[in-house]
C-alpha positions as CSV (number, residue, x, y, z in Angstrom):
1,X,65.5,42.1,-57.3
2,X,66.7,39.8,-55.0
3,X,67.6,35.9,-55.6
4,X,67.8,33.1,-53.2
5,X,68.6,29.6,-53.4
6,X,66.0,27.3,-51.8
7,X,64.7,24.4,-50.5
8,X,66.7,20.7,-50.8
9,X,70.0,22.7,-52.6
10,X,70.0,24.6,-48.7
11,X,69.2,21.4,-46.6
12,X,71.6,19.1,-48.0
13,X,74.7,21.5,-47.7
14,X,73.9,22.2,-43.8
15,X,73.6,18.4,-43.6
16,X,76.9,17.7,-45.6
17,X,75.6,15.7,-48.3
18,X,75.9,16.3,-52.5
19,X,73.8,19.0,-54.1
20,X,72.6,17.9,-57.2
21,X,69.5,20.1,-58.1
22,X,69.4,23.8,-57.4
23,X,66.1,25.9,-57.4
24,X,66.2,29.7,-57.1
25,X,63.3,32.1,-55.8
26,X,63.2,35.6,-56.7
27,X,61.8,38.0,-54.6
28,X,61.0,42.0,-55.5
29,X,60.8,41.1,-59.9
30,X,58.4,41.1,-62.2
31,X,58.0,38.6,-65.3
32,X,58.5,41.2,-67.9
33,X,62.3,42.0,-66.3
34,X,63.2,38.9,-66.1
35,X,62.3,37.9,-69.5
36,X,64.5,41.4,-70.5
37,X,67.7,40.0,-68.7
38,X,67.2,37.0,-71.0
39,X,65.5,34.4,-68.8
40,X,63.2,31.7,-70.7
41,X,59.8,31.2,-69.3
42,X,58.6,27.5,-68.1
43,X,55.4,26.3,-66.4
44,X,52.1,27.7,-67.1
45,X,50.5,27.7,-63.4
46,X,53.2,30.2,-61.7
47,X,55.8,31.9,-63.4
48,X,59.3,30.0,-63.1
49,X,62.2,30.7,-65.3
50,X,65.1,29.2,-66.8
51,X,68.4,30.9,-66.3
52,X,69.8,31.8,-69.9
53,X,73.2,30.0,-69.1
54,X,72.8,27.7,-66.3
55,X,69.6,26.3,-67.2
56,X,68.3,26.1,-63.4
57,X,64.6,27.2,-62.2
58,X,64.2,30.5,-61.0
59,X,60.6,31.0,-59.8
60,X,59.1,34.3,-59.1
61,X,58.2,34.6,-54.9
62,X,54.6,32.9,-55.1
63,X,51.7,32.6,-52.5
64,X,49.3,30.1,-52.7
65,X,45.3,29.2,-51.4
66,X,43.7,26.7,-51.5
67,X,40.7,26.5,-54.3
68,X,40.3,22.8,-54.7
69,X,40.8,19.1,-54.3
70,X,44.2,17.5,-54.3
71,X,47.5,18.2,-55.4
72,X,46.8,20.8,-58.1
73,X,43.6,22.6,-55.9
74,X,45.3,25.8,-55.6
75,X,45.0,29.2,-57.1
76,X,49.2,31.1,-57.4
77,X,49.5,34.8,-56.9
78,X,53.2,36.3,-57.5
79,X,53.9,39.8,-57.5
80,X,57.1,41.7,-56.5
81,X,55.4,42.6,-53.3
82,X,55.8,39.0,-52.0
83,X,58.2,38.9,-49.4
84,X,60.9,35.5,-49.1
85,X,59.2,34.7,-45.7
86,X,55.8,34.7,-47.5
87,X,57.1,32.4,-50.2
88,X,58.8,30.1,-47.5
89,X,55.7,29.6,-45.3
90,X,53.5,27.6,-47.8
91,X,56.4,25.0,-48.5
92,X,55.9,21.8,-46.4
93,X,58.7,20.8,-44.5
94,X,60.4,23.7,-42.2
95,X,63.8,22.0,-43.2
96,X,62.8,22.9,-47.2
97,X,62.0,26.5,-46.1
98,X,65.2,27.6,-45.7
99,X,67.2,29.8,-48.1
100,X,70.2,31.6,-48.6
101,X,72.3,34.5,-50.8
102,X,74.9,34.0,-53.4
103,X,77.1,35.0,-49.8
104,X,75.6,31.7,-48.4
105,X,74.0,33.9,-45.4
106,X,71.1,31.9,-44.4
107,X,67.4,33.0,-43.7
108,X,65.7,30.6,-41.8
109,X,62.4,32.1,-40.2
110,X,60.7,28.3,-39.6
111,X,63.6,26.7,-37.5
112,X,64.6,24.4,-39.8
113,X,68.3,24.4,-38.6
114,X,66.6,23.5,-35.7
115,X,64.6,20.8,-36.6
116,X,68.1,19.6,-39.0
117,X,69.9,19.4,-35.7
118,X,67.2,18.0,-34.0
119,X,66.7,15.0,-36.8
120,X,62.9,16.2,-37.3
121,X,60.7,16.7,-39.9
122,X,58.1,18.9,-39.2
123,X,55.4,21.3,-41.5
124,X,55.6,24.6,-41.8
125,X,52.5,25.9,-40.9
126,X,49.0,24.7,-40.7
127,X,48.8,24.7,-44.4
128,X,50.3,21.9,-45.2
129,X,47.1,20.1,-44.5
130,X,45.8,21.6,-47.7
131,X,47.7,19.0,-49.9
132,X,47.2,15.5,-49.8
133,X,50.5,14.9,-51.7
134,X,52.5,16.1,-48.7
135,X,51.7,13.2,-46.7
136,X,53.5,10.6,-49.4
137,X,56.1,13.6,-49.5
138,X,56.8,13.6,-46.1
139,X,57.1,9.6,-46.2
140,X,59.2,9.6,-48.6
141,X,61.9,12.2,-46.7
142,X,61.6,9.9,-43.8
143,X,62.5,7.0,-46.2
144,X,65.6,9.3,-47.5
145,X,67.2,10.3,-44.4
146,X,66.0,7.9,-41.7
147,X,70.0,6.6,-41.4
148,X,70.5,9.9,-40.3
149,X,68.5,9.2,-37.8
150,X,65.4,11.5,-39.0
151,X,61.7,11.1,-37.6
152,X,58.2,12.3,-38.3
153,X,57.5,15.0,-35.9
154,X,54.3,13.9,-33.9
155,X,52.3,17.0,-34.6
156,X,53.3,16.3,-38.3
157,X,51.9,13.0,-38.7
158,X,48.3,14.1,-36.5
159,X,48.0,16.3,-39.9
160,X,48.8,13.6,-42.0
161,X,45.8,11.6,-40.3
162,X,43.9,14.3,-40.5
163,X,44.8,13.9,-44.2
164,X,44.4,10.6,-44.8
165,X,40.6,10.4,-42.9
166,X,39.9,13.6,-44.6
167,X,39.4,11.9,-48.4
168,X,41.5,14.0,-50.3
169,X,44.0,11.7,-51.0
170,X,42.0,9.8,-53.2
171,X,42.1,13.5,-55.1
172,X,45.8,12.4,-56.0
173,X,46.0,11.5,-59.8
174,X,47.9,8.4,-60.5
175,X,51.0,10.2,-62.2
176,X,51.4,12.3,-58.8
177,X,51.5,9.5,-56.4
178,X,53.7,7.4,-58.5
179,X,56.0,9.7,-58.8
180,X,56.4,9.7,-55.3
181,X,56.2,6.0,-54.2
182,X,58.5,5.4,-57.0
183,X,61.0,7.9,-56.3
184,X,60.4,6.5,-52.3
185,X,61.1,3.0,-53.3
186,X,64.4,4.1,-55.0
187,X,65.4,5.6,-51.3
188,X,68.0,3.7,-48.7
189,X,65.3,2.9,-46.2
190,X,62.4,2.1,-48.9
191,X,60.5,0.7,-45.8
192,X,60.5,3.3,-43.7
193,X,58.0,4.8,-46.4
194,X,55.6,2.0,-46.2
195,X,56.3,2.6,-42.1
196,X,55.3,5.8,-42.0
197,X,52.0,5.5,-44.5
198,X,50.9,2.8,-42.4
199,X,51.6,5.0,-38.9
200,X,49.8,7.8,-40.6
201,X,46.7,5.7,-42.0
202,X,47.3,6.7,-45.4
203,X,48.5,3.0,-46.0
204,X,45.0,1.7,-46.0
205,X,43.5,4.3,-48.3
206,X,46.2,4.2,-50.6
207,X,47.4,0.6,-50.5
208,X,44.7,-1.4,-48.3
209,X,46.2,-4.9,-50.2
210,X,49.5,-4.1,-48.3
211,X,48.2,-2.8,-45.1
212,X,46.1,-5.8,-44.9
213,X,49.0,-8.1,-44.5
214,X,50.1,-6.5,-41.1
215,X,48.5,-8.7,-38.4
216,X,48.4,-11.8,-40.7
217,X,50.6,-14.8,-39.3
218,X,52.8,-17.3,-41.2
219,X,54.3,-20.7,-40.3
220,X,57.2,-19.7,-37.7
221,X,59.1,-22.3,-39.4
222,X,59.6,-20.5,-42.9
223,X,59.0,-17.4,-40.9
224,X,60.7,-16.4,-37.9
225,X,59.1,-12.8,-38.3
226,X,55.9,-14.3,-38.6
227,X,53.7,-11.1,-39.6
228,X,53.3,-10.9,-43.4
229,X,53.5,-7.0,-43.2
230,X,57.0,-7.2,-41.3
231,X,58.3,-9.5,-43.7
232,X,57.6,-7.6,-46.4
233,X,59.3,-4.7,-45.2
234,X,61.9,-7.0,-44.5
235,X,62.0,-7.9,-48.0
236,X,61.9,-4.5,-49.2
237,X,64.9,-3.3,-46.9
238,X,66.9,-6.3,-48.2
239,X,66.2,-4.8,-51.9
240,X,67.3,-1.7,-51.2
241,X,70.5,-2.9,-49.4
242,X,71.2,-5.4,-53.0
243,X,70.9,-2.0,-54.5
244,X,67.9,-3.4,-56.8
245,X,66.1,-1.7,-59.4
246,X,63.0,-0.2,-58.9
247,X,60.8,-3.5,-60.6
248,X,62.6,-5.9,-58.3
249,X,61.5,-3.4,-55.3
250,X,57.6,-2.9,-56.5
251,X,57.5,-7.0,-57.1
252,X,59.0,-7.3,-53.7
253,X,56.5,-4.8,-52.1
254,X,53.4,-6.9,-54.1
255,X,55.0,-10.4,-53.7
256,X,52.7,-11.7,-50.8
257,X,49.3,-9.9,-51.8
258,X,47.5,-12.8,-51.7
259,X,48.0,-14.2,-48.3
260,X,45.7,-10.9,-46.9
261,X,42.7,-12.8,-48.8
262,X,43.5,-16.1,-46.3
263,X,40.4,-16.7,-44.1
264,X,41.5,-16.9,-40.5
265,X,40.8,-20.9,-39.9
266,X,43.2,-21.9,-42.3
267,X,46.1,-19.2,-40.9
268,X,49.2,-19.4,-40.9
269,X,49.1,-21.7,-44.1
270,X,48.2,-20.1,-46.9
271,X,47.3,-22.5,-49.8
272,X,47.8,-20.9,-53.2
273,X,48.0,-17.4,-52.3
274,X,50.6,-17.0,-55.5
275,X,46.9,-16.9,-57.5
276,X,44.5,-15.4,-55.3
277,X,46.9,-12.3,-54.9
278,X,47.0,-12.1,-58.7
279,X,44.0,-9.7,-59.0
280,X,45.1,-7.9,-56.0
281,X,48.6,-7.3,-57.5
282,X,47.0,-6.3,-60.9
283,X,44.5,-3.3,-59.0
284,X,47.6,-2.1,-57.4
285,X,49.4,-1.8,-60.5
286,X,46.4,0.0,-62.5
287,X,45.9,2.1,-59.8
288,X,48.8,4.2,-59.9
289,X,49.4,3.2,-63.5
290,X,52.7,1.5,-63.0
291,X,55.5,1.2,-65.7
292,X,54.8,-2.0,-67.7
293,X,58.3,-3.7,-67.1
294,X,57.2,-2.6,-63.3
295,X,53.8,-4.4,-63.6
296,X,55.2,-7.5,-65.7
297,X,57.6,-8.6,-62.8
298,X,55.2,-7.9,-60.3
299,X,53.0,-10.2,-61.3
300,X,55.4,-12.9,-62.5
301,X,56.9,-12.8,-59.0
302,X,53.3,-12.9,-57.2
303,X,52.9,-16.0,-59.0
304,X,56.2,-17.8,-59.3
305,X,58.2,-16.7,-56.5
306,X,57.3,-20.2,-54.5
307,X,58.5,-22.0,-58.2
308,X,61.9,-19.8,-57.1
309,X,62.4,-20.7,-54.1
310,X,61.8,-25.0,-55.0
311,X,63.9,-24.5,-58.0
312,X,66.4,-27.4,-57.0
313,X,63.3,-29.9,-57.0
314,X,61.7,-28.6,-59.8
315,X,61.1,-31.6,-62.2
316,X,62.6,-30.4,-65.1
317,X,58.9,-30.0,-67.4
318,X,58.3,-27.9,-64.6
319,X,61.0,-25.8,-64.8
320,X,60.8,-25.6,-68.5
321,X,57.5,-24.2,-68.0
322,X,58.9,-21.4,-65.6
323,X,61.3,-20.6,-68.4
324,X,58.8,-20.2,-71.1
325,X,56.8,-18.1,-68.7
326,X,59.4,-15.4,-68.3
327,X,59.9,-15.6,-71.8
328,X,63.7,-16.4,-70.9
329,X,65.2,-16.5,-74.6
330,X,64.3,-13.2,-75.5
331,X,64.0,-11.4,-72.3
332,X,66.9,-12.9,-69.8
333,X,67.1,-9.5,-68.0
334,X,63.7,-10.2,-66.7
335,X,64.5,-13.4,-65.1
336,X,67.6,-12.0,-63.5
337,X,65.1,-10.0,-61.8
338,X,62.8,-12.5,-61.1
339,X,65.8,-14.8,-59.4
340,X,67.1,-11.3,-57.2
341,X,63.1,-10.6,-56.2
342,X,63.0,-13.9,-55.0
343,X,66.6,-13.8,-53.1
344,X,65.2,-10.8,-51.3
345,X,62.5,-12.9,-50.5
346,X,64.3,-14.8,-48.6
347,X,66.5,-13.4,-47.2
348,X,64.1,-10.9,-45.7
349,X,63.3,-13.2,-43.1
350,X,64.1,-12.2,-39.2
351,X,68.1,-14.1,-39.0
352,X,68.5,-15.3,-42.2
353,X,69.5,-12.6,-43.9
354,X,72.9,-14.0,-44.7
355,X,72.1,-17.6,-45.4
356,X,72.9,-18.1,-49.0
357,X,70.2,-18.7,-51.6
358,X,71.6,-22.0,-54.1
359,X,68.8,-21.5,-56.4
360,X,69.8,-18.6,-57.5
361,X,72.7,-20.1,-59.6
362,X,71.1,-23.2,-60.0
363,X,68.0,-21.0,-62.0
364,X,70.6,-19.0,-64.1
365,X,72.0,-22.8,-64.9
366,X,69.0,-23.9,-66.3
367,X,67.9,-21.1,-68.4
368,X,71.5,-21.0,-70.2
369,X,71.2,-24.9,-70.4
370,X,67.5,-24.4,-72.3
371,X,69.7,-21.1,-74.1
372,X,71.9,-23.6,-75.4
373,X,69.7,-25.5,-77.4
374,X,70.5,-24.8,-80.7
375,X,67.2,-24.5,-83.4
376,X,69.4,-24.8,-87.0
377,X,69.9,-28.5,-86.9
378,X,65.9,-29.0,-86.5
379,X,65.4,-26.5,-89.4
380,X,68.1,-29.3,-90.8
381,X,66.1,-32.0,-90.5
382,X,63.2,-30.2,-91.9
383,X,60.9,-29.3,-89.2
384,X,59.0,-25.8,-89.3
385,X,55.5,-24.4,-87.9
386,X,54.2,-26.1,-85.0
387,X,56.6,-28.8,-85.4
388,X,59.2,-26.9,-85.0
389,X,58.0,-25.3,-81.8
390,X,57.6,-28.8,-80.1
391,X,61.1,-30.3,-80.9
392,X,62.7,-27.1,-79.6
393,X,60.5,-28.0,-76.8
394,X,61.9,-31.6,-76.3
395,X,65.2,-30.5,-77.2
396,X,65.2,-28.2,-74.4
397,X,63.4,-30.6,-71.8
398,X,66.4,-33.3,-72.6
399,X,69.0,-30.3,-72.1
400,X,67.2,-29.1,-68.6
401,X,67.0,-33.3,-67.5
402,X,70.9,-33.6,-68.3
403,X,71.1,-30.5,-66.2
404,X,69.6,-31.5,-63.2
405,X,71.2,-34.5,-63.4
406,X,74.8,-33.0,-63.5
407,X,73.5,-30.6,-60.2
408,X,72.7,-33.8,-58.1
409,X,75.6,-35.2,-59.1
């Protein structure tokens, strides 16, 4: 029995950064002495392990074919005869099929020292075209390491292509490609993802609402970057340098939806896209089955992100309708991210990053002035029900109108 640590744990020492999970192969064992030195069996596709101590995964050296569609289309075989190299080869990236002993020699029969020193990130073997899921995989590295200055290796995204016209990626379930595009979004470079499934074609079978907003022109005078797509990257690298939560990042990604359905003559205005993107925003989310709070904000933003940005002329009914929208009494952290979606919003525009964003305050201003409304002196005076609801109402249009007032003061 031999044991080797694999995969990320190996990649991220030789490139200096934390280790944080660490998975094990075992080569030359069977399941039944493993389970006899106390390890706990996991997983009923291949046989992985649980160490009796450490709790990490210790999977039996495992080849794989190909016996079906999509991610899970494979048939397992482990045996002790499986060699490391064996077990290596059908992993995707050669810089995730290295490994190394407990005396940190390395065993690296793919290059991908190499290919670490060279900033690539190139498949293994021809295999890796027998799983759609590698191609949101390998976006999603790309999205991870592209400050280190990381690419797609050429002959690596031709497979992908070869992927994405292939079909099988609509073989992906939902669970499996969230996974991935949320774990992606969460990355430094969230954009580079949404680059690289665009460069790779998998963009428009995966997310043809996005794609469709490359190529699609806005007024140069809001937008000195002009292409929707580029400014919605824009918006999404602004996200992830706020350090925003994944819902502000998926809202941010959806935000402009609906200016793909503008016809051509009326480019680049784009009259009431906050509605006509609506239904696009809402397939999106049920297609990959997206958290609620993640499809809540989404669609709030699609549709109010304009009302953000006009806050400061806002008459104050309006604004009180914003308010009630977001549900503000009961749900403030909502609007918080509603208020940072649409500050990434605008500052992901081509040289205004930095200008500062006024509304911002002035939004959190009005919701604690219709917060600070208080309902016991009504219940005082006697009013309940529906009565009740509208002189909270009025009470809290009088407090937003002595608001705005104080502002423009």
């Amino acid at each position: 029995m031999q044991i080797y640590k694999v995969g990320g744990a190996v990649r991220d020492r030789l490139l200096g950064k934390p280790v944080t999970d660490i998975d094990w192969v075992v080569v030359g064992a069977t399941t039944e002495e493993m389970l006899a030195k106390g390890y706990r069996p996991v997983g009923s596709d291949f046989p992985v392990f649980l160490h009796p101590k450490s709790g990490e995964e210790y999977a039996l050296a495992r080849t794989e074919r190909k016996s079906g569609r999509g991610y899970g289309g494979f048939t397992f075989h482990a045996s002790p005869e499986v060699t490391l190299e064996e077990d290596l080869i059908r992993r995707d990236l050669t810089i995730n099929a290295m490994a190394e002993d407990y005396q940190q020699n390395l065993t690296d029969p793919y290059h991908g020292q190499r290919d670490l020193e060279a900033r690539l990130l190139r498949h293994v073997s021809p295999a890796f075209a027998e799983d759609p899921l590698r191609v949101l995989r390998v976006a999603r590295f790309a999205a991870r390491y592209a400050g280190l200055g990381f690419t797609v290796a050429p002959e690596t995204l031709e497979l992908m292509r070869q992927l994405s016209d292939s079909g099988e990626l609509e073989a992906l379930t939902a669970e499996r490609s969230w996974k991935e595009i949320s774990r992606a979004l969460m990355e430094d470079h969230p954009q580079v993802f949404i680059e690289v499934l665009r460069a790779c074609d998998a963009l428009k079978v995966l997310m043809p609402e996005v794609d469709a907003l490359f190529g699609v022109p806005q007024p140069e005078a809001h937008h000195p970057e002009i292409d929707t797509g580029v400014h919605t990257l824009s918006v999404l690298e602004q996200a992830a340098l706020y350090k925003q939560p994944l819902t502000v990042r998926w809202a941010c990604l959806l935000h402009d939806l609906g200016k793909g359905l503008t016809p051509k003559e009326e480019w680049p205005r784009h009259i009431a896209h906050e509605h006509t993107g609506l239904k696009l925003i809402k397939a999106v989310n049920e297609r990959f089955k997206a958290p609620k709070d993640c499809q809540e904000l989404a669609l709030l933003v699609g549709q109010f992100h304009t009302h953000g940005h006009r806050a400061l002329e806002l008459k104050p009914s309006t604004l009180l309708e914003l308010l009630q929208s977001f549900d503000v009494y009961r749900r403030p952290q909502r609007f918080e991210e509603f208020i940072a979606a649409c500050e990434m919003d605008a500052r992901g525009r081509k040289g205004l990053e930095q200008r500062s964003y006024p509304q911002a305050d002035y939004l959190r201003g009005a919701a604690n002035a219709a917060r600070g409304v208080a309902v016991q002196p009504l219940l005082e005076k006697g009013f309940k029900g529906p009565e009740l609801g509208e002189a909270i109402k009025r009470e809290r249009l009088k407090a937003l109108k002595a608001y705005k007032e104080a502002a423009s003061a």
